[in-house]
C-alpha positions as CSV (number, residue, x, y, z in Angstrom):
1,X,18.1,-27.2,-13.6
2,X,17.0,-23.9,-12.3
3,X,14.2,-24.0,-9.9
4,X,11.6,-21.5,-9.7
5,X,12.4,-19.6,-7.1
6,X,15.8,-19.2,-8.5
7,X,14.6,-17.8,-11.4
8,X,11.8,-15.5,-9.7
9,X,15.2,-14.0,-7.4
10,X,17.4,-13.4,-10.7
11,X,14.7,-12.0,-12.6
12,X,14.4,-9.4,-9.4
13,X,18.0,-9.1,-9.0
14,X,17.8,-7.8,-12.6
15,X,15.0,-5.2,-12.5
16,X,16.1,-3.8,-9.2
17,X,19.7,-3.6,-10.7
18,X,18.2,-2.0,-13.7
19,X,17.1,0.5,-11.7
20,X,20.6,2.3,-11.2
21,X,21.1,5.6,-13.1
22,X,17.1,5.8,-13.8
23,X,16.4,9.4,-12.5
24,X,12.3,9.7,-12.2
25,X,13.2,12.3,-9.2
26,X,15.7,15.0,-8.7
27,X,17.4,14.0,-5.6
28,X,18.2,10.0,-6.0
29,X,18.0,7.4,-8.8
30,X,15.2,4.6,-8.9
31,X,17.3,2.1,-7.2
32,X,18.0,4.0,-4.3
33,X,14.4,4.8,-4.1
34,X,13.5,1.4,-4.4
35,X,15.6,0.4,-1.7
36,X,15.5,3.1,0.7
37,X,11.8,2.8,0.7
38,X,12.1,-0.7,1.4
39,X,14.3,0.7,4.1
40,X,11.6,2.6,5.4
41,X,9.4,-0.1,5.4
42,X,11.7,-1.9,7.9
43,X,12.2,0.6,10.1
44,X,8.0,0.6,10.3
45,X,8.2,-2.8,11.3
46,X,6.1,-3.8,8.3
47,X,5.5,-7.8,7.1
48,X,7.6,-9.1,4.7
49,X,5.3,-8.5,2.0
50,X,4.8,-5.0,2.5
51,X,8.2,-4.5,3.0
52,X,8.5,-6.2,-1.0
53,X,6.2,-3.9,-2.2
54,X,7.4,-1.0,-1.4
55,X,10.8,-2.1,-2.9
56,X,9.4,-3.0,-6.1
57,X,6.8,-0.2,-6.5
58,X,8.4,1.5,-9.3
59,X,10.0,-1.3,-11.0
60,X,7.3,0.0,-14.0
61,X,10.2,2.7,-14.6
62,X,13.0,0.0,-15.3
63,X,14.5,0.1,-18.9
64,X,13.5,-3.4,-19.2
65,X,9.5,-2.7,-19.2
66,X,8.2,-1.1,-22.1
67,X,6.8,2.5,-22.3
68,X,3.6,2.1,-21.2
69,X,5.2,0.3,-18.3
70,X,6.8,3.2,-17.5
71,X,3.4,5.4,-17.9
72,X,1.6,3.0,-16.1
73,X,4.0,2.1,-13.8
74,X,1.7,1.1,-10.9
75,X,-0.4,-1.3,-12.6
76,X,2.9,-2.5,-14.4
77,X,4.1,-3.2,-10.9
78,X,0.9,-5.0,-10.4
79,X,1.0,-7.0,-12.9
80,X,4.8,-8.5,-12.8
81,X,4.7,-8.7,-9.3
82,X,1.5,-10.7,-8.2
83,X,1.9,-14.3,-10.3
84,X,5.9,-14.0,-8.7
85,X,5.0,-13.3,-5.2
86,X,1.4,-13.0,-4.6
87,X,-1.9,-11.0,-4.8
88,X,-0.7,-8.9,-1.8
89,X,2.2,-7.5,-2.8
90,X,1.1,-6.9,-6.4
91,X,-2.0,-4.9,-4.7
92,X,0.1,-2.9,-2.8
93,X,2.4,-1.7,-5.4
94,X,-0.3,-1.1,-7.4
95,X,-2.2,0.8,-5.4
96,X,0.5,3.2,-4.7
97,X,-1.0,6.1,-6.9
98,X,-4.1,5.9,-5.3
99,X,-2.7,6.3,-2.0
100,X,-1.0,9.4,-3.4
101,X,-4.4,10.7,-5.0
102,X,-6.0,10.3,-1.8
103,X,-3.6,11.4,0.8
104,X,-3.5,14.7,-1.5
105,X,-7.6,15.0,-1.5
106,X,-8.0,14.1,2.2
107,X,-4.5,15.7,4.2
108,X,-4.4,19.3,3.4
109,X,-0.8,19.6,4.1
110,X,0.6,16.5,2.2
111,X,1.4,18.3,-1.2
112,X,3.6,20.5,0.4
113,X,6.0,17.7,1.3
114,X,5.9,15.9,-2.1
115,X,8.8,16.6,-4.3
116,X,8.6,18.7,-7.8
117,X,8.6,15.6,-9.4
118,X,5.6,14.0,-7.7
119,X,3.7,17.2,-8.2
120,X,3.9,17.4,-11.9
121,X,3.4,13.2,-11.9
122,X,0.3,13.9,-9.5
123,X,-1.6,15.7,-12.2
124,X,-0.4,13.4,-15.0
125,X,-2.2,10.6,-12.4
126,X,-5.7,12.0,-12.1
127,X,-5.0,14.8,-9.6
128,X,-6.0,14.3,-5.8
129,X,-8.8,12.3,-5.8
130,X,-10.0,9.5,-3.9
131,X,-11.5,5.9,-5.4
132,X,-13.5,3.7,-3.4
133,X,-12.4,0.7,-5.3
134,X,-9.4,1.0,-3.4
135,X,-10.3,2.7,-0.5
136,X,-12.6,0.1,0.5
137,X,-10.1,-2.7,0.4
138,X,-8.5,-4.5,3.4
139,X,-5.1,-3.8,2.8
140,X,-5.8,-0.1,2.4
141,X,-4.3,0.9,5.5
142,X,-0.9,-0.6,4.1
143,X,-1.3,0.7,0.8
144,X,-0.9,4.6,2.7
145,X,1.8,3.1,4.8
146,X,3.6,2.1,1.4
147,X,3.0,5.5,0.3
148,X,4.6,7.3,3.2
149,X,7.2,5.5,2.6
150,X,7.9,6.3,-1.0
151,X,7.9,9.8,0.0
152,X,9.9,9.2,3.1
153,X,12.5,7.7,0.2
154,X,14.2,10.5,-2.0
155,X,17.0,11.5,0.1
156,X,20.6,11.2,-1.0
157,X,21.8,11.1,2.4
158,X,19.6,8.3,3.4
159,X,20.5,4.6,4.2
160,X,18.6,2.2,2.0
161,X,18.7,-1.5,2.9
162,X,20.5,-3.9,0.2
163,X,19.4,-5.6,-3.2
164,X,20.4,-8.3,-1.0
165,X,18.5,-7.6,1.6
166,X,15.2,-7.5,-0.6
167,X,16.4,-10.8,-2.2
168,X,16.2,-12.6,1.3
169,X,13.0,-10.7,2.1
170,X,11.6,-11.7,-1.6
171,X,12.6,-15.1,-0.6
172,X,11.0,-15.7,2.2
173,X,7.8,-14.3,0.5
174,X,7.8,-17.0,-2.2
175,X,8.5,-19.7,0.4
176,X,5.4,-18.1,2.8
177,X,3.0,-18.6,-0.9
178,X,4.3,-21.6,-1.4
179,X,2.8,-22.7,2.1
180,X,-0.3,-21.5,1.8
């Protein structure tokens, strides 16, 4: 019998392996965004969770999720992750377009570094704007973090950390919820 934590990692080793030869940007494929933004989260020093998150962020684009998964892949990312490994990382995933929206209302400058690709999907998300439902939370502050490193992740030449990696890290996130 398969426990559940068994299942929770093989049904993440599938989306993130999904992920390969998905092209949402111009420079790498969605899993080696996925897991050089996890990558970035590392070399932050972020928690465990918010190292997850930023892993799983886009996992909305997989070919396994529908189409409005892919449209709405933030609150897709929401919604799959937080019943697998908590209200935490779900919120931070899903509140990576509103970091985006606000970093471009409120940081003059950070357009400039956002690919084509994040342009164009800027506008298709609201345009820069800033919403105080998510402004005013408490893991804000990691939610911009996440973001940074999403755009810090799109470079072909960059070291990403493993699926395995994010396994182990998703692991020890289900065993931290399952002691609280």
């Amino acid at each position: 019998m398969t426990s559940v934590v068994d299942q929770t990692l093989t049904g993440t080793a599938e989306v993130l392996r999904s992920l390969r030869g998905i092209w949402d940007e111009e420079a790498v494929d969605e899993l080696d965004h996925a897991l050089q933004s996890a990558a970035r989260a590392i070399e932050d020093g972020a928690d465990d969770e918010l190292v997850l998150a930023a892993a799983l962020h886009d996992l909305g684009h997989s070919p396994l999720f529908d189409d409005h998964a892919y449209t709405h892949h933030d609150m897709a990312a929401r919604t799959w992750l937080t019943p697998r490994f908590g209200e935490r990382v779900g919120w931070l995933a899903g509140a990576h377009v509103a970091a985006k929206r606000y970093l471009a209302a409120t940081q003059p400058d950070y357009c400039d570094g956002l690919s084509g690709t994040s342009v164009v999907s800027l506008q298709a998300q609201g345009g820069a704007g800033v919403d105080a439902d998510f402004v005013d939370h408490p893991w804000w502050v990691d939610a911009v973090r996440l973001r940074r490193y999403d755009d810090g992740a799109k470079d072909p030449a960059a070291q990403g950390a493993t699926i395995e990696d994010v396994l182990a890290i998703a692991e020890r996130v289900i065993r931290q919820q399952e002691n609280r």
